[in-house]
C-alpha positions in Angstrom: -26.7 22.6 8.7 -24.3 25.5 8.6 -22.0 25.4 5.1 -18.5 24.9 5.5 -17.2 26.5 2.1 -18.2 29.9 2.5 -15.8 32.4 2.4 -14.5 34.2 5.9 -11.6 36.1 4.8 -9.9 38.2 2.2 -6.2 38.5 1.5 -3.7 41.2 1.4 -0.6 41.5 -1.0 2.0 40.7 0.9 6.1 42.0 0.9 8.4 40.1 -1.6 10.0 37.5 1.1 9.2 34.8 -0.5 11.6 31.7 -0.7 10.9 29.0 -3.1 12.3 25.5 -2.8 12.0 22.4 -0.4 14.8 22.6 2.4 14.2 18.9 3.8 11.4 16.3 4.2 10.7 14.4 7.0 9.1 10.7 6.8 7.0 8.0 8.9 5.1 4.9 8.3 1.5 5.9 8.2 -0.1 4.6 11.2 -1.9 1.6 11.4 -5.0 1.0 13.4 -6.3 4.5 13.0 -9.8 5.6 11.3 -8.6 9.3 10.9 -6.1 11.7 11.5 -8.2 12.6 14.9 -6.7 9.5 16.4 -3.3 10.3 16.3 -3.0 14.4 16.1 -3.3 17.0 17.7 -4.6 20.7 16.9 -3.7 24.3 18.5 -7.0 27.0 17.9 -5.2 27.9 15.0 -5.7 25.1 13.1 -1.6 24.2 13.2 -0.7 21.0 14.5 1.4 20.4 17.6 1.7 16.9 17.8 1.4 13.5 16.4 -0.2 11.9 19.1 -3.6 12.1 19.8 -6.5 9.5 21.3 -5.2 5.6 19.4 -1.8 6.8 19.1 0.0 7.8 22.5 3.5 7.5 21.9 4.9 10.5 19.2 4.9 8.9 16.0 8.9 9.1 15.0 10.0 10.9 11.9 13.8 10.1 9.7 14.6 13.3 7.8 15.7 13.1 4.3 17.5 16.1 2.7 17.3 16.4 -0.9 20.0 17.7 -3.1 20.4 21.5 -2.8 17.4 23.7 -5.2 16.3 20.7 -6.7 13.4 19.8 -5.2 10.0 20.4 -4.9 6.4 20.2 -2.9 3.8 20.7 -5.1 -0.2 21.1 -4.6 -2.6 20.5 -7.4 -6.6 21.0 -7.4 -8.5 18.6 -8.7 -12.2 19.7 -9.4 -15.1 18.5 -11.1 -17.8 21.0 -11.3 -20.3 18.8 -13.1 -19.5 16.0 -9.8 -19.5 18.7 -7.4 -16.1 17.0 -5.5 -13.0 18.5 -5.5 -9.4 17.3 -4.0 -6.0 18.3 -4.0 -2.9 16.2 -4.7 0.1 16.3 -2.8 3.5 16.2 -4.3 7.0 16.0 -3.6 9.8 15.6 -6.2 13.3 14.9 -4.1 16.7 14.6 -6.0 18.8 12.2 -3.9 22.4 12.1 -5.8 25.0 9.6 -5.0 23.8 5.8 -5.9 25.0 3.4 -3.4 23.2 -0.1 -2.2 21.9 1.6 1.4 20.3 4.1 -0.9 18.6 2.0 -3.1 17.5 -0.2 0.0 16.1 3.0 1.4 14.5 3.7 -2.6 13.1 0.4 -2.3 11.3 0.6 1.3 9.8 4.3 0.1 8.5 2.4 -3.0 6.6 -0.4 -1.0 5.4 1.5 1.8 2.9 4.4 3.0 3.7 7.1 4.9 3.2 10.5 6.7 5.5 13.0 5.3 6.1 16.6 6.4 7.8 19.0 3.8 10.2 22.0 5.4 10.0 24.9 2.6 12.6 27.2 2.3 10.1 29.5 4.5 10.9 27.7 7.5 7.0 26.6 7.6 6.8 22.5 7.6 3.9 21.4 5.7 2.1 17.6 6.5 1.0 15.4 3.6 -0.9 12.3 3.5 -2.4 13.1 6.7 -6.3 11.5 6.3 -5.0 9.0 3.7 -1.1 8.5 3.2 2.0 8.7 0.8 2.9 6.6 -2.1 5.8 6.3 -4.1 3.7 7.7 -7.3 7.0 7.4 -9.4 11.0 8.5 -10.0 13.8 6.8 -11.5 17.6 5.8 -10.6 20.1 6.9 -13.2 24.4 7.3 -13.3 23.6 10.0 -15.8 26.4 10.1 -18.9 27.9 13.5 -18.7 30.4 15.5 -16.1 27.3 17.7 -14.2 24.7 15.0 -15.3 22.8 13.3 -11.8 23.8 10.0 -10.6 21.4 9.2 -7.9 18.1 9.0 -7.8 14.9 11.0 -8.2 11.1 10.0 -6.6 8.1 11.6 -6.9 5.5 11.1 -3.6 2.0 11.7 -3.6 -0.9 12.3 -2.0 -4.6 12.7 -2.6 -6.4 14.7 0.2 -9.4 16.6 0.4 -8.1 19.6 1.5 -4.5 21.6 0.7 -1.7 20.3 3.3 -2.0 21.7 7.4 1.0 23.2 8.7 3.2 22.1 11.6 4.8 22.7 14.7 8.5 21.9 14.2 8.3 21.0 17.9 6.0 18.5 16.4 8.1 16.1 14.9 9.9 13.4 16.8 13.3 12.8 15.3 14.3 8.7 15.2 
């Protein structure tokens, strides 16, 4: 059995065009029915995915885009190993700032905190980045506040997760299937 963890590449330094920051995120119900993310995505050579249909799921899955409040949000991924257990994992995480506290938005807060989903982060890179793909999104935490001072936030803050086994896959934006 050939090893999947060797290494097959180096890496260069690259110019200083780096943007940090999380532009928007884009969110689904994670599909039911489906045993992995084989059955309802599809890959270029690359490794990139180009769409969000695959062999149980024919019809595009449909996305709702969220947009965060201006440089104050974030997508975050965090290893998780365990030499002595010989696993490792990487969590998936996205803090989005939401101001403005009005009863749609907390009905929205609400669903997000119930449910499980696919979610696909745009970074200020332009490169949109899928989490949750094998295994789905929670609501992992965030809280609703009207603040107390003249620049404090009123509006609302959540924190979405992920545990997957591997760091997030990047995206086709012609991939995702506005509702």
């Amino acid at each position: 059995m050939a090893l999947t963890c060797l290494v097959s590449a180096g890496m260069e330094n690259t110019c200083k065009t780096n943007s940090p920051g999380l532009f928007s995120i884009f969110i689904t119900n994670y599909p039911s029915g489906v045993t992995s993310a084989a059955d309802f995505v599809t890959y270029d050579v690359e490794g990139k995915i180009t769409a969000f249909s695959g062999a149980t799921i024919t019809t595009p899955l449909e996305f709702y885009k969220y947009k965060p409040a201006k440089n104050s949000s974030t997508f975050d991924q965090t290893f998780n190993v365990s030499i002595e257990n010989g696993v490792a994992g990487v969590e998936q995480k996205i803090t989005a700032v939401f101001p403005v506290m009005t009863q749609e938005r907390s009905e929205q807060i609400s669903n997000l905190i119930a449910g499980n989903f696919l979610i696909i982060a745009l970074d200020r890179n332009n490169r949109y980045w899928v989490l949750g793909l094998n295994d789905s999104v929670e609501t992992s935490g965030g809280s609703s506040s009207t603040g107390k001072g003249g620049t404090d936030l009123a509006g609302y803050t959540l924190e979405l997760s992920a545990w997957e086994a591997k760091l997030a896959i990047e995206c086709e934006a012609s991939a995702i299937v506005l509702a």
